[in-house]
MARVEX-681581 format. One line per field, with one value per residue (C-alpha): residue in one letter; residue number from 1; x, y, z. Coordinates in Angstrom, 1 decimal, padded with zeros to 4 digits, m for minus. Example, Ala and Ser with C-alpha at 12.3 -4.5 7.8 and 13.67 -1.06 7.14 Angstrom:
// residues 2
type: (a	s)
seq: (1	2)
x: (012.3	013.7)
y: (m004.5	m001.1)
z: (007.8	007.1)
***
This chain:
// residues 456
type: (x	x	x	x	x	x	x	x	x	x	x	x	x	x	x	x	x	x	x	x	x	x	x	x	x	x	x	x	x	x	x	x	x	x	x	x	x	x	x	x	x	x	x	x	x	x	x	x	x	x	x	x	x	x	x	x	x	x	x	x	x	x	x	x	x	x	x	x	x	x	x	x	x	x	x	x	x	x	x	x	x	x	x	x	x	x	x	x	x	x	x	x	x	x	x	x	x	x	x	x	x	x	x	x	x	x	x	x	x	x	x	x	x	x	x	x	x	x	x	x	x	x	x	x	x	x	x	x	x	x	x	x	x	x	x	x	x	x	x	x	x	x	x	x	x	x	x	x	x	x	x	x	x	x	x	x	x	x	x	x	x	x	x	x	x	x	x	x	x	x	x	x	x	x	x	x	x	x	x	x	x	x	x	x	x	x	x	x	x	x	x	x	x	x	x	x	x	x	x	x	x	x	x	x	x	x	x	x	x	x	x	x	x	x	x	x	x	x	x	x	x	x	x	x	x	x	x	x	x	x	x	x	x	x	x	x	x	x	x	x	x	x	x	x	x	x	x	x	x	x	x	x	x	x	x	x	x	x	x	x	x	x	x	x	x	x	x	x	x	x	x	x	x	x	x	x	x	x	x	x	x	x	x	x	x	x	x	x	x	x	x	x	x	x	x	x	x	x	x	x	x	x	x	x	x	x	x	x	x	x	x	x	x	x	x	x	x	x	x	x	x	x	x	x	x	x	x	x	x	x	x	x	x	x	x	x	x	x	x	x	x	x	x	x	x	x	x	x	x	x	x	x	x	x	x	x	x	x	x	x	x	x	x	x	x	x	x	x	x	x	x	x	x	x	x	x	x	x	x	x	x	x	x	x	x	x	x	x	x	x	x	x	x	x	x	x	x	x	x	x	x	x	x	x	x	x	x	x	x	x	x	x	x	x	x	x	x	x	x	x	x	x	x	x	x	x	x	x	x	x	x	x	x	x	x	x	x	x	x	x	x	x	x	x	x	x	x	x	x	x	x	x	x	x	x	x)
seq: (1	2	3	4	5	6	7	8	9	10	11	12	13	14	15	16	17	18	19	20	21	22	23	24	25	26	27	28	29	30	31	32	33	34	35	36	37	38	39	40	41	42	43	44	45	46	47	48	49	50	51	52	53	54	55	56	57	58	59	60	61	62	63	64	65	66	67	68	69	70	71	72	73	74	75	76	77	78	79	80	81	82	83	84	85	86	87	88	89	90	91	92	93	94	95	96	97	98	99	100	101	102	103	104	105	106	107	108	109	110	111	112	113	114	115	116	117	118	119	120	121	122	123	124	125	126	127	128	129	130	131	132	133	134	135	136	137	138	139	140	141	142	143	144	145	146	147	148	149	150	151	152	153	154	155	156	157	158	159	160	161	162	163	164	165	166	167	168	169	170	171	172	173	174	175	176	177	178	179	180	181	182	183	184	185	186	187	188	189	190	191	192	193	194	195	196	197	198	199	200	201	202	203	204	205	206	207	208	209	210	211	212	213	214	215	216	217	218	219	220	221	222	223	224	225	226	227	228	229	230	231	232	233	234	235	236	237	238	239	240	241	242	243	244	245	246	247	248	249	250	251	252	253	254	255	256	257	258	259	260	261	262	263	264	265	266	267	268	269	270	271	272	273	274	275	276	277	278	279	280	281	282	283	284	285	286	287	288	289	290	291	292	293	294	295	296	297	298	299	300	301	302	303	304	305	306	307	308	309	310	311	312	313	314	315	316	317	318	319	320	321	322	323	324	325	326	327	328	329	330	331	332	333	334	335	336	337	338	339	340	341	342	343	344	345	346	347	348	349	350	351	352	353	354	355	356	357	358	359	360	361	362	363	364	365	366	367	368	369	370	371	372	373	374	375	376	377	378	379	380	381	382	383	384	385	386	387	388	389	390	391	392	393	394	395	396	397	398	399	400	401	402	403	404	405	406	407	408	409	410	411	412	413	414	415	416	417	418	419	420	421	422	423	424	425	426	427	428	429	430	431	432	433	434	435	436	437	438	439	440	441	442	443	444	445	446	447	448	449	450	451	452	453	454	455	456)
x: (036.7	038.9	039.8	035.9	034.9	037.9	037.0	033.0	034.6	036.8	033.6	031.6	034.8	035.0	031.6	031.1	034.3	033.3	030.1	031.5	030.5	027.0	025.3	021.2	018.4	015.0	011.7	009.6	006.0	003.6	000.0	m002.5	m004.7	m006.9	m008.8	m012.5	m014.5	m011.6	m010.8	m007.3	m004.7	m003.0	m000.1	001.4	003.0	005.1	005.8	007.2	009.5	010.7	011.5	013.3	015.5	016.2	017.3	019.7	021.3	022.1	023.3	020.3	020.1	016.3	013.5	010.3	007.3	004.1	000.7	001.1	m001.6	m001.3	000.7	003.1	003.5	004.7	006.7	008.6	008.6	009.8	013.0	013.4	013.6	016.3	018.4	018.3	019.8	022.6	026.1	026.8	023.7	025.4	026.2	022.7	020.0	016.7	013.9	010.3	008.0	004.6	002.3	m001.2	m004.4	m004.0	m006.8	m006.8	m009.7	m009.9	m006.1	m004.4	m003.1	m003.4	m001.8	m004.2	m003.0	m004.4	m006.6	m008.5	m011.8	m013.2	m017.3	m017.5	m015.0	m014.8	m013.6	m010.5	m008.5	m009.2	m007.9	m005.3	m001.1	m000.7	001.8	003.1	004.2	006.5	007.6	008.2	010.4	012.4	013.0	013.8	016.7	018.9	020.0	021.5	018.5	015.3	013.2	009.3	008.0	004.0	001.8	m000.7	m003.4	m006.1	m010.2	m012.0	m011.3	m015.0	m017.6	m020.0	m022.8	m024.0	m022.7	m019.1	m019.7	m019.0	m015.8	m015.6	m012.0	m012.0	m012.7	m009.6	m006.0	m003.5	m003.5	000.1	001.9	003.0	005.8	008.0	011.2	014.3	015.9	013.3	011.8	008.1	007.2	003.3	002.4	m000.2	m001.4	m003.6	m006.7	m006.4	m006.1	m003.6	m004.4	m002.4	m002.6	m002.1	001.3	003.8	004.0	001.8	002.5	004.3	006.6	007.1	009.2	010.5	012.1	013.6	014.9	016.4	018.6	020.0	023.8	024.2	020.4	020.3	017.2	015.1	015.9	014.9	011.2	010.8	011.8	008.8	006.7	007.2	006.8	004.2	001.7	002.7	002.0	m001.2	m002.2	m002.0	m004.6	m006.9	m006.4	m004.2	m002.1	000.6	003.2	004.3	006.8	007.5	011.6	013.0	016.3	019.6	022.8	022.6	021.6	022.4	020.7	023.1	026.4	028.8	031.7	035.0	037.0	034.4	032.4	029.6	029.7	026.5	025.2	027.1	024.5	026.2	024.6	024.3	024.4	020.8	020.4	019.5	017.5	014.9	011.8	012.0	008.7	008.0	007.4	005.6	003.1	002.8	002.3	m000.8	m002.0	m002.0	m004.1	m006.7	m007.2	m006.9	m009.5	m007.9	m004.3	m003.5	m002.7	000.8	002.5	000.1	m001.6	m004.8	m007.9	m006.2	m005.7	m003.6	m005.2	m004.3	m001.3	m000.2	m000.3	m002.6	m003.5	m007.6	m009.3	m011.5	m014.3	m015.8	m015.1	m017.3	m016.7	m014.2	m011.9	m012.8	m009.5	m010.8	m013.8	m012.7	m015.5	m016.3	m018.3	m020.6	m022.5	m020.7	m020.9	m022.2	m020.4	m021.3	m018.2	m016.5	m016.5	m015.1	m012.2	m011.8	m011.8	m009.6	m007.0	m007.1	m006.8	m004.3	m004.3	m002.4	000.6	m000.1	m001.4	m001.9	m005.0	m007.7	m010.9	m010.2	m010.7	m013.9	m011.3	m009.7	m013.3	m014.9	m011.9	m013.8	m017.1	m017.3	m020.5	m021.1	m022.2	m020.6	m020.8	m022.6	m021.1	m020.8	m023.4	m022.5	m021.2	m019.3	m021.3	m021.1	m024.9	m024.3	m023.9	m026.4	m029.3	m028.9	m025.6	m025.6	m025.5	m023.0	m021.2	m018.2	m015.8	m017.3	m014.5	m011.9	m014.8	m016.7	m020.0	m020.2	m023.2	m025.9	m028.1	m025.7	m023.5	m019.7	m018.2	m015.0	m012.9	m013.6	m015.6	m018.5	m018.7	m015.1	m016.9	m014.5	m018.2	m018.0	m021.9	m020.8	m018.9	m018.7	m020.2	m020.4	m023.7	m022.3	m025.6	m026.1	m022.3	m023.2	m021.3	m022.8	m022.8	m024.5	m024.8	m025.5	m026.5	m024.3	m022.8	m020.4	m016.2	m013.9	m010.6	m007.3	m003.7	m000.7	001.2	004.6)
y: (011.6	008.3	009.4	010.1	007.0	005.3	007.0	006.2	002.4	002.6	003.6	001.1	m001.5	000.1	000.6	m003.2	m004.2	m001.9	m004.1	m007.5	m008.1	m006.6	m008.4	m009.2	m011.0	m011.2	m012.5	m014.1	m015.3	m016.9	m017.4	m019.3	m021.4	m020.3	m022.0	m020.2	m019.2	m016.9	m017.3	m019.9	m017.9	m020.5	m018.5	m017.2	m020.3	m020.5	m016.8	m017.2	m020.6	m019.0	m015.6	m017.6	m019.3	m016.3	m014.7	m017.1	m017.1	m014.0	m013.9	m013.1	m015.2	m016.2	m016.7	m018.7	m019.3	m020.4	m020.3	m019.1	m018.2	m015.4	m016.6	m018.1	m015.0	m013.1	m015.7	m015.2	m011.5	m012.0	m014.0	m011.2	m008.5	m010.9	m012.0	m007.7	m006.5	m008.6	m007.8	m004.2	m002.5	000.0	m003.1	m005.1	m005.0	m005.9	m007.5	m008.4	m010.1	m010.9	m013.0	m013.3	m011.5	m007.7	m005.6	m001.7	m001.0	002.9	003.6	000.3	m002.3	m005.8	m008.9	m011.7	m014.9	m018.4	m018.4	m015.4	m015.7	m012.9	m012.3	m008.6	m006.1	m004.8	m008.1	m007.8	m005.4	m008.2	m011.2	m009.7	m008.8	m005.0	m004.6	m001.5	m004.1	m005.5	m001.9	m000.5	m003.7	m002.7	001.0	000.5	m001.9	001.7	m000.9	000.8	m000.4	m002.2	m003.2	m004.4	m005.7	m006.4	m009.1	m009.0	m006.7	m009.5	m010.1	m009.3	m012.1	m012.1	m013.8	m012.9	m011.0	m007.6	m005.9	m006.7	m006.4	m003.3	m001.2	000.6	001.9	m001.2	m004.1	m004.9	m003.4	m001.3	002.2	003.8	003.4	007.2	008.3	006.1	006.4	007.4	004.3	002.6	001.1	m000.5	m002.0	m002.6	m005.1	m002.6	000.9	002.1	000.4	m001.8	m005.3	m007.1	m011.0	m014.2	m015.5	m019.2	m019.2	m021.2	m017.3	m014.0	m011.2	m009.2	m011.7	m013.5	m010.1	m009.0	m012.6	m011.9	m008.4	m009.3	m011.7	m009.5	m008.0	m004.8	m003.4	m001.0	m001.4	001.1	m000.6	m003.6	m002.2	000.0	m003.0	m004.7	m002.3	m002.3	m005.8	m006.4	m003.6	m005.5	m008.7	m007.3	m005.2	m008.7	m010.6	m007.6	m005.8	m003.4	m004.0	m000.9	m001.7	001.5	002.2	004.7	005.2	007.4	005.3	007.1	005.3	002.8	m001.0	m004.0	m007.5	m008.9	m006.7	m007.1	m009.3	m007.8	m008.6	m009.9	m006.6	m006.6	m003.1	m003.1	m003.2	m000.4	002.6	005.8	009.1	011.7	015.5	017.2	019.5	023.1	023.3	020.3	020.3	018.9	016.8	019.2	022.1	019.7	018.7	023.1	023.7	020.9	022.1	026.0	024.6	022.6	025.6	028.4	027.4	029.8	028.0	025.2	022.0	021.5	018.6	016.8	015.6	017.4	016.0	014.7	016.4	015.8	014.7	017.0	015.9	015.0	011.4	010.2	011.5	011.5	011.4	014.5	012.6	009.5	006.7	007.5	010.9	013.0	015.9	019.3	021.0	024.3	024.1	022.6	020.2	016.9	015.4	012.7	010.2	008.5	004.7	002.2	m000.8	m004.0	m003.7	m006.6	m005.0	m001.8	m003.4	m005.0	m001.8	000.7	m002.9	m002.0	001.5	003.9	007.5	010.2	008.1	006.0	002.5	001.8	003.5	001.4	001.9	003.8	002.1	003.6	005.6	007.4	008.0	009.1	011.8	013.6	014.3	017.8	019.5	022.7	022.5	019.4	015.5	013.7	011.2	007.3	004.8	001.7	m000.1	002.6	004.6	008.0	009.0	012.5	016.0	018.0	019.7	022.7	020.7	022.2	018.9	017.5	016.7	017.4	020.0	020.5	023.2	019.8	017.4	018.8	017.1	014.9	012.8	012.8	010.0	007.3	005.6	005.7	002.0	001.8	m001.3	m001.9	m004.9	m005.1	m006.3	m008.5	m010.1	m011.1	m011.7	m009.6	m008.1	m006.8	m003.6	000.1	003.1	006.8	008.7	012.7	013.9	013.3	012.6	009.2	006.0	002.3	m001.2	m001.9	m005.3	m006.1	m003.6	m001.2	002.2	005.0	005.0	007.2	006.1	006.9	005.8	006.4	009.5	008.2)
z: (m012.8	m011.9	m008.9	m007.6	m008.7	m007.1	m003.8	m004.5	m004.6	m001.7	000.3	m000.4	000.5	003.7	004.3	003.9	005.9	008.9	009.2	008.9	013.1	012.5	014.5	012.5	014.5	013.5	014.4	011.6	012.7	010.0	011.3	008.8	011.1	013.2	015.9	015.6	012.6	011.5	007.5	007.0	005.2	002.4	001.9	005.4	006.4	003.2	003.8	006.9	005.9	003.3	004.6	007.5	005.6	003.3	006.1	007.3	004.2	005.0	008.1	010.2	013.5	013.1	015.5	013.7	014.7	012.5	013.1	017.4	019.9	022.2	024.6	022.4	020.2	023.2	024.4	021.6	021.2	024.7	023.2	020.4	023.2	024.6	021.5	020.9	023.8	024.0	022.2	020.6	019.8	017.8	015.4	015.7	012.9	014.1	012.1	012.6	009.3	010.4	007.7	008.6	009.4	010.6	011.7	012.6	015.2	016.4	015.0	016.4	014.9	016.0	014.7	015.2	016.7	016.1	019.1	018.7	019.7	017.9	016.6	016.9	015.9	019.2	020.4	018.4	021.4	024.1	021.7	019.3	019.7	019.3	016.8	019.0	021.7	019.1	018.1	021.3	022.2	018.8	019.7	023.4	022.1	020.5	017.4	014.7	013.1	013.0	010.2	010.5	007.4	007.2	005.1	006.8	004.7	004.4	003.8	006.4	008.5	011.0	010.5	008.2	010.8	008.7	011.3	010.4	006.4	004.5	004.2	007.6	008.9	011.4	009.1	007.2	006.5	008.7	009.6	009.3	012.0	013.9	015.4	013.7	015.5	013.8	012.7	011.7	008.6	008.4	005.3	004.2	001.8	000.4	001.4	004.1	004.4	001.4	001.3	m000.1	m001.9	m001.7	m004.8	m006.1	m006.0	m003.0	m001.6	m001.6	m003.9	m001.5	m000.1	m003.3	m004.7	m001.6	m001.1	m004.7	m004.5	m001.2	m002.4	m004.6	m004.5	m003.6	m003.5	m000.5	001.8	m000.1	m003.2	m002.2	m001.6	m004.2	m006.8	m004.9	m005.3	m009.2	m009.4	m007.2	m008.9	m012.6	m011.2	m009.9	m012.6	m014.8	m012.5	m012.9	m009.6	m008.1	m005.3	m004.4	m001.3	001.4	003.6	006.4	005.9	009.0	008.7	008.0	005.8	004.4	005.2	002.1	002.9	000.2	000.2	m002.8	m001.9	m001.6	m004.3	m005.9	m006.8	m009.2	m011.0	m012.4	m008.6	m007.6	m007.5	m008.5	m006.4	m009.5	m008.4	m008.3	m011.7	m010.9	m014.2	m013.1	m011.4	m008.3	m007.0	m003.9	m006.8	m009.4	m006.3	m005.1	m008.4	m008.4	m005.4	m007.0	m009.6	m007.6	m005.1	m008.9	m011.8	m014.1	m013.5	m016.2	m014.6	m015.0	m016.9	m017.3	m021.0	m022.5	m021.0	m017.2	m014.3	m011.3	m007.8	m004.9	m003.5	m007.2	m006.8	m009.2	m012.8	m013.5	m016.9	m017.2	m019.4	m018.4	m020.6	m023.9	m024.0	m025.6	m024.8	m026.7	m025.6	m027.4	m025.4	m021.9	m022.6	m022.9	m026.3	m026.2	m023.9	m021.1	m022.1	m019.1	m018.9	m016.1	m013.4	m015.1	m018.8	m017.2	m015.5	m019.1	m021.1	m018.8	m019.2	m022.6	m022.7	m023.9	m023.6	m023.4	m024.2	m020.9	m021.1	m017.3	m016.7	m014.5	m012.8	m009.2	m005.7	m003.7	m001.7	m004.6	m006.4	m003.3	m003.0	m006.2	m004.0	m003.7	m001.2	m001.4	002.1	004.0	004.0	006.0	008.5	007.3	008.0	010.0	007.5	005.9	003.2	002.3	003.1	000.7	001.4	004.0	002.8	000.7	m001.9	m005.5	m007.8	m009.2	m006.5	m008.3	m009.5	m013.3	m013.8	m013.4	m014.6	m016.9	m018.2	m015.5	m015.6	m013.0	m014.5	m013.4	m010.8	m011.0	m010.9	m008.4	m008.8	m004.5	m004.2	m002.0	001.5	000.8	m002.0	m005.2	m007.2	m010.6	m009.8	m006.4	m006.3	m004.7	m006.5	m006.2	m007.1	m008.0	m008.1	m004.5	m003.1	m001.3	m001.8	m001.9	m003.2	m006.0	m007.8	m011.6	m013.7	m016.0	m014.8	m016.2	m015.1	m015.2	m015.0	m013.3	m013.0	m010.7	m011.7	m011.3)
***
């Protein structure tokens, strides 16, 4: 046993003296003021600074540039090509942080520079930077590895016409980026289509724990995101949202922002690789076995506590009853009246709320509840602003698997914690009708919840 640790410890020495010349340039661009009638950000500026002068602490040559219009934000993309095609591209890291509004229109991403003259959402491919023109620059450039980190899930920065209101898949967020070339690594600060909140702090969530785990020895670059992601959902959860990071990964080795020192190693930093155990479950037969369920009402749902069930692809666990009701495990049922609650009171009790040995339960965005509409026939296509309009003639109501959710109630909406048209106001929020299977906003008033947590 000595001797394989003493080889595990000779590795990482070498590993860390064969990169000494790595060669690590990055382009960080921080955009908070904008010229037109687009929302100022308060936090990408202090982003950007500070994830600069992080980076040159650790040995990143660094190209910065705060709050640039569109010909200045490819001038310096321009540079970036520049700085990575010179010296050994087998030894250069290349890095890209953006901090500042993002939009997806029809599957593409723009980054939106400070002169964007933008009314209508179709506007946005005339006046915003394609963030695949700073991706394409990266994979043309054969580095041993690049790195493109994204803040920039914000509000919906246009101007308040109706027309640009509501939650429509080109108002606000990213789409994933596809095709990620091997060797790359793109880092969201929240998932698809969500939006992701600065804060009152000197940094956003996101970038305030990234600029914290990457300073620290010996984390390996999916460390460094995944500790992010853990503190930025806590941070979240405690100012009564939820905000979950992603990342596309299709590197290979390993990259350290911080490496230990030689002679100077930090044990506690070394991470040990432990051989798989035959007798465990892996997470590809946990997630089959979820999918056997959903798709087999007769089949229990596996690992999971009485009275939840697993989503789909097995990423979320849902409470069977609504909130008021009670699990008859005998009789697959639920007890009792669903209690209404107004959306703030809700958000308040599933805070609170413990069950099943799991204290992290919450109310679900309008894209996780909206997942639970079931039509007996088919959906009908969103509205213009992004509404589920129900199922087409002929549904059976509920709208909703009663063999997984029994005893769901038809006489009320379903709160989601998605506020309305980018509003923050507590009496404007998204709701789900499962007597009919169409999605709205709905202010005031008191509704049902059922709520949901992460399954991780």
């Amino acid at each position: 046993m000595k001797n394989i640790w003493l080889t595990l410890l000779l590795t990482s020495i070498t590993w860390v003296q064969a990169n000494t010349e790595e060669r690590r340039i990055a382009l960080i661009i921080g955009n908070a003021v904008y010229d037109k009638d687009i929302l100022t950000l308060p936090n990408p500026e202090n982003d950007a600074t500070d994830m600069a002068q992080t980076l040159r602490e650790l040995g990143f040559e660094v190209i910065e540039g705060h709050n640039l219009d569109k010909k200045q934000m490819y001038k310096k993309m321009d540079l970036f090509e520049q700085k990575l095609h010179e010296g050994d591209k087998s030894k250069t890291v290349g890095l890209f942080y953006y901090a500042g509004h993002g939009m997806e229109v029809e599957g593409i991403n723009y980054l939106l520079p400070t002169d964007a003259d933008i009314t209508y959402r179709e506007e946005v491919s005339r006046a915003g930077v394609q963030l695949k023109d700073i991706t394409k620059t990266m994979n043309r450039s054969n580095n041993l590895l690049n790195i493109v980190i994204l803040d920039a899930c914000r509000n919906n920065p246009l101007p308040k016409r109706p027309e640009n209101l509501g939650r429509t898949p080109s108002t606000f967020g990213w789409s994933k980026l596809q095709n990620v070339a091997t060797g790359m690594f793109v880092a969201y600060g929240t998932s698809e289509g969500h939006q992701a909140f600065d804060g009152s702090d000197r940094n956003g969530l996101f970038t305030k724990y990234l600029l914290k785990n990457i300073k620290t020895k010996g984390l390996i670059l999916e460390q460094v995101f995944k500790y992010t992601r853990k503190d930025v959902l806590d941070a979240s959860k405690a100012l009564g949202f939820y905000q979950v990071t992603d990342q596309t990964n299709k590197t290979y080795g390993d990259f350290y922002f911080n490496p230990i020192e030689i002679g100077n190693i930090n044990n506690n930093a070394i991470v040990s690789i432990q051989p798989i155990n035959s007798s465990q479950t892996s997470s590809q037969t946990v997630n089959s076995n979820i999918k056997k369920w959903w798709n087999d009402k007769d089949e229990p749902a596996p690992q999971a506590p009485e009275g939840t069930v697993w989503s789909e692809d097995g990423k979320l666990m849902w409470m069977r009853c609504s909130l008021g009701q009670k699990w008859n495990k005998d009789k697959k049922s639920c007890n009792d009246k669903a209690k209404e609650y107004n959306w703030k009171e809700a958000k308040t009790e599933a805070k609170n709320y413990n069950y099943g040995d799991h204290t992290d339960w919450r109310v679900p965005t309008i894209e996780e509840l909206e997942t639970l509409i079931y039509c007996s026939t088919s959906r009908k296509p969103r509205d213009s602003i992004g509404r589920l309009d129900g199922c087409q003639t002929g549904y059976t109501s509920p709208t909703i698997d009663l063999n997984k959710f029994p005893d769901t109630t038809t006489s009320s909406l379903f709160w989601s914690s998605s506020p309305y048209a980018s509003s923050m106001e507590y009496s404007v929020a998204w709701v789900v009708s499962f007597y009919n299977g169409n999605s709205n906003g709905i202010s005031s008033n008191t509704r049902v919840v059922r709520l949901v947590r992460f399954a991780q």
